[in-house]
TORPA-4810 file (N, C-alpha, C, O; in nm, 3 decimals):
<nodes>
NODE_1_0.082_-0.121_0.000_0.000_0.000_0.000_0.084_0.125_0.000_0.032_0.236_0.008_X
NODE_2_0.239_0.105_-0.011_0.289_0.229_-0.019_0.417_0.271_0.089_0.525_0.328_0.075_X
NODE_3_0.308_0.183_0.257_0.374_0.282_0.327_0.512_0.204_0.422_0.493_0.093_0.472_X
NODE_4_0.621_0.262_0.435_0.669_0.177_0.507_0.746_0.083_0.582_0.664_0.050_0.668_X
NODE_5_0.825_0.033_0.600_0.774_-0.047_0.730_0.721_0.018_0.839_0.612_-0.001_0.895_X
NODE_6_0.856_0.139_0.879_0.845_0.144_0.983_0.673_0.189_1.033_0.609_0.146_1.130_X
NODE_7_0.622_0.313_0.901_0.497_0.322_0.876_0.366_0.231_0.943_0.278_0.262_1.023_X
NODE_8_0.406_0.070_0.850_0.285_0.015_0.862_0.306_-0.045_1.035_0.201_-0.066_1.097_X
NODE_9_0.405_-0.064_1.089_0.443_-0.092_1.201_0.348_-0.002_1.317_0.268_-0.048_1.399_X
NODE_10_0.380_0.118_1.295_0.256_0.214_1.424_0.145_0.209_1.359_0.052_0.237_1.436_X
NODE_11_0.103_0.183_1.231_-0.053_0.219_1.214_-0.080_0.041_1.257_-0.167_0.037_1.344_X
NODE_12_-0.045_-0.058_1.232_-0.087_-0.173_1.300_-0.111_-0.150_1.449_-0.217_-0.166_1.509_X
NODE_13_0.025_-0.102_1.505_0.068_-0.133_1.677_-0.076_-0.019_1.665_-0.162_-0.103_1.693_X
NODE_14_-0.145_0.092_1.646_-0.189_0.190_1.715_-0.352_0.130_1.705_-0.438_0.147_1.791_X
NODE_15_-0.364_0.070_1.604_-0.486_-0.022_1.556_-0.549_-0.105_1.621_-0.672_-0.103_1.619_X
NODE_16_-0.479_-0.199_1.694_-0.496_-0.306_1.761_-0.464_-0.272_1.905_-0.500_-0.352_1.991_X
NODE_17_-0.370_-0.113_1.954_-0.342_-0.080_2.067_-0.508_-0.031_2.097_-0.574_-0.058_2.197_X
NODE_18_-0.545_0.035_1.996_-0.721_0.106_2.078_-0.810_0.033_2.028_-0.917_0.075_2.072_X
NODE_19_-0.841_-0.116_1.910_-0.896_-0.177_1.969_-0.942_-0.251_2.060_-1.059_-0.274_2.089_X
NODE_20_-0.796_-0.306_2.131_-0.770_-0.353_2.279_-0.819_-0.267_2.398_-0.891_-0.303_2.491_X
NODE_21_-0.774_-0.167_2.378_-0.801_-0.077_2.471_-0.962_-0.034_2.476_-1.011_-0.016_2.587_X
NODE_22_-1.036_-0.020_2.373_-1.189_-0.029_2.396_-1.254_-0.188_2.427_-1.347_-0.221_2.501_X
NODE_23_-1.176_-0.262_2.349_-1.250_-0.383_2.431_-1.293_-0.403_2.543_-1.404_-0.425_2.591_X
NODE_24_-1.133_-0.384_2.604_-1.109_-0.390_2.769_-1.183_-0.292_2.839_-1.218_-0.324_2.953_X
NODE_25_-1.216_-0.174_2.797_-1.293_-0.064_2.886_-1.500_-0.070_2.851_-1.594_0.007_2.870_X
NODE_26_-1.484_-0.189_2.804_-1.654_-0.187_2.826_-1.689_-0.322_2.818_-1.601_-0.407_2.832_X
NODE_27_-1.834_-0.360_2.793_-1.882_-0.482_2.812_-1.950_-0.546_2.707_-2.037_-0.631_2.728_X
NODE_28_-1.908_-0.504_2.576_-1.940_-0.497_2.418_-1.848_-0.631_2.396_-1.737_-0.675_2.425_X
NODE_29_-1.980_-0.668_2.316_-1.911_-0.837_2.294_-1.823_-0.747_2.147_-1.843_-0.632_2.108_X
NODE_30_-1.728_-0.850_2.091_-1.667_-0.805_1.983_-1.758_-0.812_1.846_-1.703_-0.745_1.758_X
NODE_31_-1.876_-0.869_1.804_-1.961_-0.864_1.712_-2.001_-0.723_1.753_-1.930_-0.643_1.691_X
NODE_32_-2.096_-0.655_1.843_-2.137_-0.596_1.835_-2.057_-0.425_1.847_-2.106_-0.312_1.850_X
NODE_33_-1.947_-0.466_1.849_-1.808_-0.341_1.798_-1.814_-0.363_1.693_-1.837_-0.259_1.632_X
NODE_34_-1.802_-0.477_1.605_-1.769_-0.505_1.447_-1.918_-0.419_1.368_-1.909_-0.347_1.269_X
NODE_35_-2.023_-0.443_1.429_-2.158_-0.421_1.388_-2.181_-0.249_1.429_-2.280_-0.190_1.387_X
NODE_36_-2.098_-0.192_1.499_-2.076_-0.031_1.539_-1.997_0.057_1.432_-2.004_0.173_1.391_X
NODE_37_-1.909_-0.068_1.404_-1.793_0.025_1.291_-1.791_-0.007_1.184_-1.758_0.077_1.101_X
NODE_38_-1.824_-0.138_1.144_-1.839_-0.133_0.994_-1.989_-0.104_0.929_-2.090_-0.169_0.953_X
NODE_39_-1.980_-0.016_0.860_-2.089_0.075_0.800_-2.107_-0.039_0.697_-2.015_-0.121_0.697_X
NODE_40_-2.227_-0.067_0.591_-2.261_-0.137_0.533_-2.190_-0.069_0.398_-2.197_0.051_0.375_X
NODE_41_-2.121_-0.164_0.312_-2.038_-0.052_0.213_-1.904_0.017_0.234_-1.840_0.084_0.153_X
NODE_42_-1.874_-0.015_0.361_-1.800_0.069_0.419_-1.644_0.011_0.407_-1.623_-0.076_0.322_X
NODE_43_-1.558_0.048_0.474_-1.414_0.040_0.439_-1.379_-0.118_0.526_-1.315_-0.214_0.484_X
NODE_44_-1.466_-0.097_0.696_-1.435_-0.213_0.722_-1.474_-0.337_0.729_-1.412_-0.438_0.760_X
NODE_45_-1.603_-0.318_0.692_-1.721_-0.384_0.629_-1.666_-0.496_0.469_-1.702_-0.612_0.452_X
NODE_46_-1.576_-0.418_0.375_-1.513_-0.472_0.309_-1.405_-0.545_0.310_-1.369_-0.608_0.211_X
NODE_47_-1.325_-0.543_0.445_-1.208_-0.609_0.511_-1.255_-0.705_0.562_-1.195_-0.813_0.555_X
NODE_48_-1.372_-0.692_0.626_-1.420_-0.821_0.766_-1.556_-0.907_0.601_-1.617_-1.011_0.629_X
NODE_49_-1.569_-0.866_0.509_-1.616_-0.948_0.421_-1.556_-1.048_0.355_-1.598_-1.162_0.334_X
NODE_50_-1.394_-0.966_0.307_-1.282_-1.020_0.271_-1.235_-1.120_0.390_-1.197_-1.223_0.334_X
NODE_51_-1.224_-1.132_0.505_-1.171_-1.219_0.597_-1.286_-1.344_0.592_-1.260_-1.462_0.617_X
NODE_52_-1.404_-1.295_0.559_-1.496_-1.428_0.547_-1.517_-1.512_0.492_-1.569_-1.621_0.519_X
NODE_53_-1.450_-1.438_0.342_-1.448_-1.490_0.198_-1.335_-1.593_0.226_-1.342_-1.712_0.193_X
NODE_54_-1.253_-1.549_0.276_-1.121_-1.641_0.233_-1.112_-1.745_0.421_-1.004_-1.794_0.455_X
NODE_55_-1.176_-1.752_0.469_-1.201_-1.853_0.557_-1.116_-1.841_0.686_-1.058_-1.931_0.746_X
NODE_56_-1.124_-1.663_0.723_-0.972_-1.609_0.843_-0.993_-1.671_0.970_-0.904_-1.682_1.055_X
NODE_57_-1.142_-1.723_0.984_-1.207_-1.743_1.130_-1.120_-1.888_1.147_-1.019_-1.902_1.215_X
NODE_58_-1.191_-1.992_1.063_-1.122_-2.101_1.061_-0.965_-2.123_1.029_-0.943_-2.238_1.067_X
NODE_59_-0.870_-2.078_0.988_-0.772_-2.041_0.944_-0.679_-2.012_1.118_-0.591_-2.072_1.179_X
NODE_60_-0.752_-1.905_1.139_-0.709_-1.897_1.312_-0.773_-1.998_1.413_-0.701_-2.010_1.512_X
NODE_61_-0.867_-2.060_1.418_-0.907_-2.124_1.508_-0.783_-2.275_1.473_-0.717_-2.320_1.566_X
NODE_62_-0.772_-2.322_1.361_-0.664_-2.413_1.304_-0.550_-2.380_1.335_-0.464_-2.466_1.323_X
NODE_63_-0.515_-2.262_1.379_-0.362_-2.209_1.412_-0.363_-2.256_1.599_-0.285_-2.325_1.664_X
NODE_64_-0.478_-2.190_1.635_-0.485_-2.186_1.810_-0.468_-2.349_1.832_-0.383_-2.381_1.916_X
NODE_65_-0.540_-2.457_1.764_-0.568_-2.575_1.823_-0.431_-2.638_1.799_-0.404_-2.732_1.874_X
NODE_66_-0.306_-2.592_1.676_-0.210_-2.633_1.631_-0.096_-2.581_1.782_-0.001_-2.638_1.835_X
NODE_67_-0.143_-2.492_1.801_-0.021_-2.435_1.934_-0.086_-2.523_2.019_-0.016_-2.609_2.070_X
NODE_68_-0.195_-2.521_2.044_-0.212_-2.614_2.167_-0.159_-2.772_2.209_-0.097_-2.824_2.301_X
NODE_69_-0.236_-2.820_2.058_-0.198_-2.986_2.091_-0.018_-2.969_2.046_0.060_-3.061_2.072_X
NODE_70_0.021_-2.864_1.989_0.181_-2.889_2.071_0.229_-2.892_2.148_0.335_-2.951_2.167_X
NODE_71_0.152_-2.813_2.242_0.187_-2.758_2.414_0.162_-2.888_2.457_0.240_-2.955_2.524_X
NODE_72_0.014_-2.937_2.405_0.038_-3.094_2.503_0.074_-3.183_2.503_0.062_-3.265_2.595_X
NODE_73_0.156_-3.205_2.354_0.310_-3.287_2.307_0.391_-3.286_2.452_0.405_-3.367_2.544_X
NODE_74_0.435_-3.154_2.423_0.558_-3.096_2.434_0.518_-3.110_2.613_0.619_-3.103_2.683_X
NODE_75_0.431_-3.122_2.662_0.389_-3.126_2.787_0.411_-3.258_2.828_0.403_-3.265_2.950_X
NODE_76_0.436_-3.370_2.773_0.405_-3.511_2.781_0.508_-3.557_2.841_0.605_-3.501_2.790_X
NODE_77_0.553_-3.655_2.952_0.647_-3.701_3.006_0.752_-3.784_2.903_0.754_-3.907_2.895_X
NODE_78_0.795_-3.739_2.864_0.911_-3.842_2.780_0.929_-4.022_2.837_1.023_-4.059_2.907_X
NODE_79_0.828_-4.108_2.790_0.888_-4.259_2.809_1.040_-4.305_2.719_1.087_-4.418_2.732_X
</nodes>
């Protein structure tokens, strides 16, 4: 997109710093933040369509269960 590294580096870190940071300061499930900010048509509305299209939910849930059942490898008493 142009910008960068060091660029895309704070607009990520600042992105995910105040989505975190509003998560944590209220009692808003994360759908209904997603359903606050993406406007229908809208910029993020077309990102979180794009993440659906290409299967991001499952994609990460396949990543989490992959760290895990390593942890409980890697947890296992060596016979």
């Amino acid at each position: 997109m142009g910008f960068s590294d060091n660029d895309s580096k704070v607009l990520v870190s600042a992105t995910f710093e105040g989505a975190v940071k509003l998560f944590n300061e209220s009692n808003i499930s994360p759908q209904k933040w997603m359903d606050r900010v993406a406007s229908k048509g809208g910029t993020t509305q077309a990102a979180l369509d794009s993440m659906e299209d290409n299967n991001v939910k499952e994609l990460i849930k396949d990543a989490a269960y992959a760290a895990f059942n390593r942890a409980v490898e890697l947890g296992k008493d060596p016979e």
